[in-house]
Biopython code that builds the backbone (N, CA, C, O; Angstrom):
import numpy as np
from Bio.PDB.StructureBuilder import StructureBuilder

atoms = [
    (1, "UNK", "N", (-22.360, 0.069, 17.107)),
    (1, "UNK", "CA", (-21.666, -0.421, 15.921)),
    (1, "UNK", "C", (-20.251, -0.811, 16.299)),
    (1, "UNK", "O", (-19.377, -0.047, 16.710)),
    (2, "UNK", "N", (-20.187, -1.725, 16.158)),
    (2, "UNK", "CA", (-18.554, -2.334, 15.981)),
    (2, "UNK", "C", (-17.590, -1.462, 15.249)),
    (2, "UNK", "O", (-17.538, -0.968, 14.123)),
    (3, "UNK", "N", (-17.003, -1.463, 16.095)),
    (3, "UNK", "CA", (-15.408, -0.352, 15.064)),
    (3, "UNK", "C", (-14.228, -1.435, 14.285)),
    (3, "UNK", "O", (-14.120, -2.628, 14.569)),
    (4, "UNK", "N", (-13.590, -0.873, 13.489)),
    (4, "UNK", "CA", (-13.077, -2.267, 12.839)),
    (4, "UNK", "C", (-11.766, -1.853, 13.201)),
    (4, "UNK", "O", (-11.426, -0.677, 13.070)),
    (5, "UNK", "N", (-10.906, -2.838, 13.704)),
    (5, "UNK", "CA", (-9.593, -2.896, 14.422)),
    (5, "UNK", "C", (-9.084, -4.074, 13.865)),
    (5, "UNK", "O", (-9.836, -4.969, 13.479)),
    (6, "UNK", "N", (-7.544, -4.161, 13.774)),
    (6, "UNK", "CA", (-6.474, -5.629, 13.676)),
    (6, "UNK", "C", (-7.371, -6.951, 14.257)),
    (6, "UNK", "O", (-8.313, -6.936, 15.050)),
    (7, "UNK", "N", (-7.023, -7.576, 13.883)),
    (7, "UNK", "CA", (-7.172, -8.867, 14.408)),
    (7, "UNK", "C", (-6.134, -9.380, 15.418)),
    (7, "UNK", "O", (-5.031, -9.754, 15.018)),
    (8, "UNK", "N", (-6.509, -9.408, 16.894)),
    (8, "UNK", "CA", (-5.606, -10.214, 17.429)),
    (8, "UNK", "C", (-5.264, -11.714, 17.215)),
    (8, "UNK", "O", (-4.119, -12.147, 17.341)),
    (9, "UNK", "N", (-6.250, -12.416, 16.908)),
    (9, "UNK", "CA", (-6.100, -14.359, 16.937)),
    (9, "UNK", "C", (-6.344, -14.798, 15.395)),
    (9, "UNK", "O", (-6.186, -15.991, 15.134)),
    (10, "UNK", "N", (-6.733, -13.878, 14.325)),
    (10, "UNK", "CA", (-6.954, -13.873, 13.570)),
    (10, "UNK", "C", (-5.934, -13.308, 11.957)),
    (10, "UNK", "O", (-6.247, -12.786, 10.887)),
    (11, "UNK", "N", (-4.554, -13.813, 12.632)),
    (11, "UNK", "CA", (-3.745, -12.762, 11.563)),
    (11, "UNK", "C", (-2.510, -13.999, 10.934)),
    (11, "UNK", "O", (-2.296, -15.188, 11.168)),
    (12, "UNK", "N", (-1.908, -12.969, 10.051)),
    (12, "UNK", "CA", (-0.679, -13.769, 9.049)),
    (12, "UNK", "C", (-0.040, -13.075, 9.445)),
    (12, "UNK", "O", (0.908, -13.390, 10.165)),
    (13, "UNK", "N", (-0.292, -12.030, 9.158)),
    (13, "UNK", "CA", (1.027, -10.869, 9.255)),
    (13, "UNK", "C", (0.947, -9.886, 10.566)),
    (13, "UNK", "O", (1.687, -10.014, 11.541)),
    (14, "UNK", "N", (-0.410, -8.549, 10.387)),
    (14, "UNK", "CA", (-0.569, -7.507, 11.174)),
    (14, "UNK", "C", (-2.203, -7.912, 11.526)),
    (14, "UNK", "O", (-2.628, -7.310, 12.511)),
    (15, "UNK", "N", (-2.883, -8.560, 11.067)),
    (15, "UNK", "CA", (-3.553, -8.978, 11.558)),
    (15, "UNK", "C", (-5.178, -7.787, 10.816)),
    (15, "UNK", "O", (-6.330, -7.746, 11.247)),
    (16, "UNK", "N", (-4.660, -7.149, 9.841)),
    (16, "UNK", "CA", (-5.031, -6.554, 8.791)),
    (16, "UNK", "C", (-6.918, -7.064, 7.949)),
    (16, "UNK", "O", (-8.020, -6.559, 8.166)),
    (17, "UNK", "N", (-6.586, -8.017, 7.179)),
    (17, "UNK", "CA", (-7.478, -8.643, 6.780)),
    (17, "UNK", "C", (-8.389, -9.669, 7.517)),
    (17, "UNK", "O", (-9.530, -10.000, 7.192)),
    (18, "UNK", "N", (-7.704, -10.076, 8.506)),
    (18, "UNK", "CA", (-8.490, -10.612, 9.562)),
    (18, "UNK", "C", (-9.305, -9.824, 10.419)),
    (18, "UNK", "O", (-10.313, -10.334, 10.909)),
    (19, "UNK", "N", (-8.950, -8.465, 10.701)),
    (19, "UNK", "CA", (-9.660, -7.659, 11.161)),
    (19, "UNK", "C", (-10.964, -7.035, 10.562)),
    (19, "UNK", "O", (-12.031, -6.709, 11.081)),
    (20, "UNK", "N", (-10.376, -6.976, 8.977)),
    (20, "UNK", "CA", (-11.706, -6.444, 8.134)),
    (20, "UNK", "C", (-12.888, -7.785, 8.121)),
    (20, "UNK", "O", (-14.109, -7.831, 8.277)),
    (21, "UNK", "N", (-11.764, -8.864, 7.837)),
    (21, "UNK", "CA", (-13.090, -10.643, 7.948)),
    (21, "UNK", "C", (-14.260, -9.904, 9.256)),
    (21, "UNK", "O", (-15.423, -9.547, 9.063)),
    (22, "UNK", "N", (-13.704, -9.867, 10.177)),
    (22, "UNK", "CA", (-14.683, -10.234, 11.508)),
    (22, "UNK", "C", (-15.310, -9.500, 11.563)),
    (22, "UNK", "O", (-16.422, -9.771, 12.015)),
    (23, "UNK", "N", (-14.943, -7.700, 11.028)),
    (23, "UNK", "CA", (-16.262, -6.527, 11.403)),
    (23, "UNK", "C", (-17.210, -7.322, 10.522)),
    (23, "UNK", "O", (-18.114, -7.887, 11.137)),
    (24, "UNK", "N", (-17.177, -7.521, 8.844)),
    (24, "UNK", "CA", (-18.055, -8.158, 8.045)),
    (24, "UNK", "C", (-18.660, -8.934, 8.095)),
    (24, "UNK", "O", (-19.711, -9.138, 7.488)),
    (25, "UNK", "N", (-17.765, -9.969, 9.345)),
    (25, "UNK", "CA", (-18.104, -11.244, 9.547)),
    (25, "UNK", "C", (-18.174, -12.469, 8.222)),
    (25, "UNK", "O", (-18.907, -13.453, 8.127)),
    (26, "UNK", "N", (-17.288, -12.044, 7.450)),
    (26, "UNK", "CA", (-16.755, -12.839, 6.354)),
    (26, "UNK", "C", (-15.354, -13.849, 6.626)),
    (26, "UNK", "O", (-14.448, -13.557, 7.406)),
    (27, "UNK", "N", (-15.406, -14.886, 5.928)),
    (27, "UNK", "CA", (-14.352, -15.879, 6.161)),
    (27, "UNK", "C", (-12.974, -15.570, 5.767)),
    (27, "UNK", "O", (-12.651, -15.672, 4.583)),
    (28, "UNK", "N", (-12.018, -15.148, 6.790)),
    (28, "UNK", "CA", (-10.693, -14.632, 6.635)),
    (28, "UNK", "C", (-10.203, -15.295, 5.355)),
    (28, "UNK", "O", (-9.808, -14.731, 4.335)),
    (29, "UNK", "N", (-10.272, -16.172, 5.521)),
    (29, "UNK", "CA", (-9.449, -16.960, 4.343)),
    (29, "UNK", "C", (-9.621, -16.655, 2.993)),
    (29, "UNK", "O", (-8.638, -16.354, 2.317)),
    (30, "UNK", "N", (-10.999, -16.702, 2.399)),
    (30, "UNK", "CA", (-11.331, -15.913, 1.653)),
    (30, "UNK", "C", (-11.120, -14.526, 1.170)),
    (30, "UNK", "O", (-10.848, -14.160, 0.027)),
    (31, "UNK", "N", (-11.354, -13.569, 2.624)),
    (31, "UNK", "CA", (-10.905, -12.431, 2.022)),
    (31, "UNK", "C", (-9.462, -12.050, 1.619)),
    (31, "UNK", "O", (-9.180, -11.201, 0.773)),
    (32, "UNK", "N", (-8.357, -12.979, 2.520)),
    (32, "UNK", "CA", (-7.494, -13.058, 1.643)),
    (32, "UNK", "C", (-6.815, -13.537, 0.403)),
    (32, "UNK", "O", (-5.622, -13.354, 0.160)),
    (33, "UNK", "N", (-7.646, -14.151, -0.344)),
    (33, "UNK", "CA", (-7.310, -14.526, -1.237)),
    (33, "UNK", "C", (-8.569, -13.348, -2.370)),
    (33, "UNK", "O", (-8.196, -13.079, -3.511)),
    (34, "UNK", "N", (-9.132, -13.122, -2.160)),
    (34, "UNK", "CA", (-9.310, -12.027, -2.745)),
    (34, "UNK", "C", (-8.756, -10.966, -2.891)),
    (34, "UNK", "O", (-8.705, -10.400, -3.983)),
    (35, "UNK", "N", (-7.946, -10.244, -1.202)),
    (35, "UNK", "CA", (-6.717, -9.227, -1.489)),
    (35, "UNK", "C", (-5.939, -9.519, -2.467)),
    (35, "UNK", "O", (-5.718, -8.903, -3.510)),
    (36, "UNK", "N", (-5.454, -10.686, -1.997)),
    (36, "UNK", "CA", (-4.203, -11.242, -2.837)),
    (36, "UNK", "C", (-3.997, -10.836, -4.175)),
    (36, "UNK", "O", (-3.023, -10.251, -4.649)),
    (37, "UNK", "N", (-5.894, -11.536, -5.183)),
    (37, "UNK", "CA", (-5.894, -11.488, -6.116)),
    (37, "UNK", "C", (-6.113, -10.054, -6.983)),
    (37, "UNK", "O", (-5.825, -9.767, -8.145)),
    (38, "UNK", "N", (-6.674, -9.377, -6.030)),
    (38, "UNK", "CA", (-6.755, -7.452, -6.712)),
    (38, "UNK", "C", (-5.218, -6.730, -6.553)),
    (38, "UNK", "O", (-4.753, -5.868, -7.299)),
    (39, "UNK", "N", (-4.432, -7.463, -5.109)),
    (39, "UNK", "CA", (-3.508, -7.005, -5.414)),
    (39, "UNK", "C", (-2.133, -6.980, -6.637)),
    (39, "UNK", "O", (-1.307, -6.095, -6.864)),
    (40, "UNK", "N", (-2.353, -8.559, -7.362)),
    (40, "UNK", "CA", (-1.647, -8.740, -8.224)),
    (40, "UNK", "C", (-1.784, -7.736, -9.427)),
    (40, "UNK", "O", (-0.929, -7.219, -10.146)),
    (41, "UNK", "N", (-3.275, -7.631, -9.395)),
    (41, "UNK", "CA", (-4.188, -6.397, -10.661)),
    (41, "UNK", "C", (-2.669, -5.166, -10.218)),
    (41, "UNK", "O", (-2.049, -4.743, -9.242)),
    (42, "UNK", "N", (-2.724, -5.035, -12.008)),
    (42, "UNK", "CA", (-2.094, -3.627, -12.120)),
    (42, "UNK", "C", (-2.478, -2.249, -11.561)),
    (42, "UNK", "O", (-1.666, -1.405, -11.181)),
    (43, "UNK", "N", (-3.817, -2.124, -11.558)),
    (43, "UNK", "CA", (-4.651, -1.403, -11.032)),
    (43, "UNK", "C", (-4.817, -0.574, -9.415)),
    (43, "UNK", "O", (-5.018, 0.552, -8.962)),
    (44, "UNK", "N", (-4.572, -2.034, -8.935)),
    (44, "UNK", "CA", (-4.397, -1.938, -7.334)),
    (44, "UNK", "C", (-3.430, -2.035, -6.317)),
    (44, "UNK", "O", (-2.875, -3.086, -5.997)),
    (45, "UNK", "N", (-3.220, -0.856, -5.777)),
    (45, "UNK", "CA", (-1.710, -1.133, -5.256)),
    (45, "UNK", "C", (-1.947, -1.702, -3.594)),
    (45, "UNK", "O", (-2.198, -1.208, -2.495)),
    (46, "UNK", "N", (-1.720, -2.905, -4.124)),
    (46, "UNK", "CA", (-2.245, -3.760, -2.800)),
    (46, "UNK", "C", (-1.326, -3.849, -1.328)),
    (46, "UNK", "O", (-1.737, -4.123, -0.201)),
    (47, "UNK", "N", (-0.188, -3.575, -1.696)),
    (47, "UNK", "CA", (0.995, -3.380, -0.479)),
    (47, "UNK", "C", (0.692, -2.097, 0.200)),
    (47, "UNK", "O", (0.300, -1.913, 1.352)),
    (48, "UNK", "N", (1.064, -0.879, -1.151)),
    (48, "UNK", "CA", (0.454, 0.656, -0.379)),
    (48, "UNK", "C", (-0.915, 0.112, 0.652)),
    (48, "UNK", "O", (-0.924, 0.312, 1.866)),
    (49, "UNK", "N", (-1.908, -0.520, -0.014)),
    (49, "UNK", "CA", (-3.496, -0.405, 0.895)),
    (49, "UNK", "C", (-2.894, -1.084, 1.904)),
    (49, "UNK", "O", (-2.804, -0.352, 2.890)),
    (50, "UNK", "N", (-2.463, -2.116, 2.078)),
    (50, "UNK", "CA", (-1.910, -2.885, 3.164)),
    (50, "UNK", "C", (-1.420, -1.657, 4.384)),
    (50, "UNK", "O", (-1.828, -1.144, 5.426)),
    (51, "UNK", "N", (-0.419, -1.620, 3.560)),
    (51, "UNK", "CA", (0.191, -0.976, 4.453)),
    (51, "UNK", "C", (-0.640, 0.552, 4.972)),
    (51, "UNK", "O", (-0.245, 0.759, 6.120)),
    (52, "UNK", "N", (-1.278, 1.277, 4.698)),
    (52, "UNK", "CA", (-2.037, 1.955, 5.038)),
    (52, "UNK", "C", (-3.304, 1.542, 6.187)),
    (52, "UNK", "O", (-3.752, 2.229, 7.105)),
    (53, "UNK", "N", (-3.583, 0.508, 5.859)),
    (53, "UNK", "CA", (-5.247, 0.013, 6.629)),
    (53, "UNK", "C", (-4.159, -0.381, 8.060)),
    (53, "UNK", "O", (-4.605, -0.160, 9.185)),
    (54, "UNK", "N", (-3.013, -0.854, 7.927)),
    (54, "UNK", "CA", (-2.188, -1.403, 8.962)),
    (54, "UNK", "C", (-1.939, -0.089, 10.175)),
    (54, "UNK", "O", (-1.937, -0.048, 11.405)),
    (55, "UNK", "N", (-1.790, 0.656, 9.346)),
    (55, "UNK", "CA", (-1.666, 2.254, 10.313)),
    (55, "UNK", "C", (-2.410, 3.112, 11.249)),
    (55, "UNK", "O", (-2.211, 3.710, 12.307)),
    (56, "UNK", "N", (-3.866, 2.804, 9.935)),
    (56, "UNK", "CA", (-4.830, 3.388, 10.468)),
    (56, "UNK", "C", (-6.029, 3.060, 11.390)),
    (56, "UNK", "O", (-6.744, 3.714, 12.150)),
    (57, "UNK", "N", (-5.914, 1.309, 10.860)),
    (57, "UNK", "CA", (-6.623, 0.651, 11.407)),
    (57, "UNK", "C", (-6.316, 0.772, 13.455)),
    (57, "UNK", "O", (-5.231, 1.235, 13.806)),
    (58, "UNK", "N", (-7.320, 0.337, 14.544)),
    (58, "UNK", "CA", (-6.894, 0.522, 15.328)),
    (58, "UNK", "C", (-5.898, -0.606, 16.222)),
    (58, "UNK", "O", (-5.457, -1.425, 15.415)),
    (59, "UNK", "N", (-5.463, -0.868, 17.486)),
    (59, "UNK", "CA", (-4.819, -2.039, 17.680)),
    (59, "UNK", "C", (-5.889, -3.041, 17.887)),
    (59, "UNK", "O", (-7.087, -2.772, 17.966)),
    (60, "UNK", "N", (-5.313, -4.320, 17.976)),
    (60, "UNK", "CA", (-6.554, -5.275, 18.492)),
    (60, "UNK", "C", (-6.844, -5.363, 19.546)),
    (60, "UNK", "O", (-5.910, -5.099, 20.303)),
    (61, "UNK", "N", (-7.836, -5.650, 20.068)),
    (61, "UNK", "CA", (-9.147, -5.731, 21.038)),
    (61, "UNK", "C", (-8.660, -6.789, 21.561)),
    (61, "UNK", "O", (-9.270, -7.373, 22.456)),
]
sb = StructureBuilder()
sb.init_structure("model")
sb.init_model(0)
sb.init_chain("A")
sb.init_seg("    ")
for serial, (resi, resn, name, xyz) in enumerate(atoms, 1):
    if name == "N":
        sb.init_residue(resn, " ", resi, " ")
    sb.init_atom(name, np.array(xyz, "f"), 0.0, 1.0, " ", f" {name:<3s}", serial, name[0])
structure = sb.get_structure()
């Protein structure tokens, strides 16, 4: 099984959501604009998750 790590060639920022695209094998672009859009939600504190998955996640490959 693939472990899910940063994105090295695949990033904006930390390379975060590009990393989650490729374990899924879903289209980066997309999934960011889906972050984007839960993060605006009151609901979801999309910077905290950011910044958390950024920490925990591992470096890139």
């Amino acid at each position: 099984m693939k472990s899910i790590h940063r994105s090295a060639t695949d990033r904006m920022f930390a390379g975060v959501i590009g990393g989650i695209a490729e374990h899924f094998d879903w289209n980066s672009n997309i999934a960011r604009v889906i972050f984007v859009l839960l993060a605006i939600t009151p609901m979801f504190p999309g910077l905290i998750a950011y910044l958390i998955l950024w920490m925990i996640m591992g470096d890139p490959e």
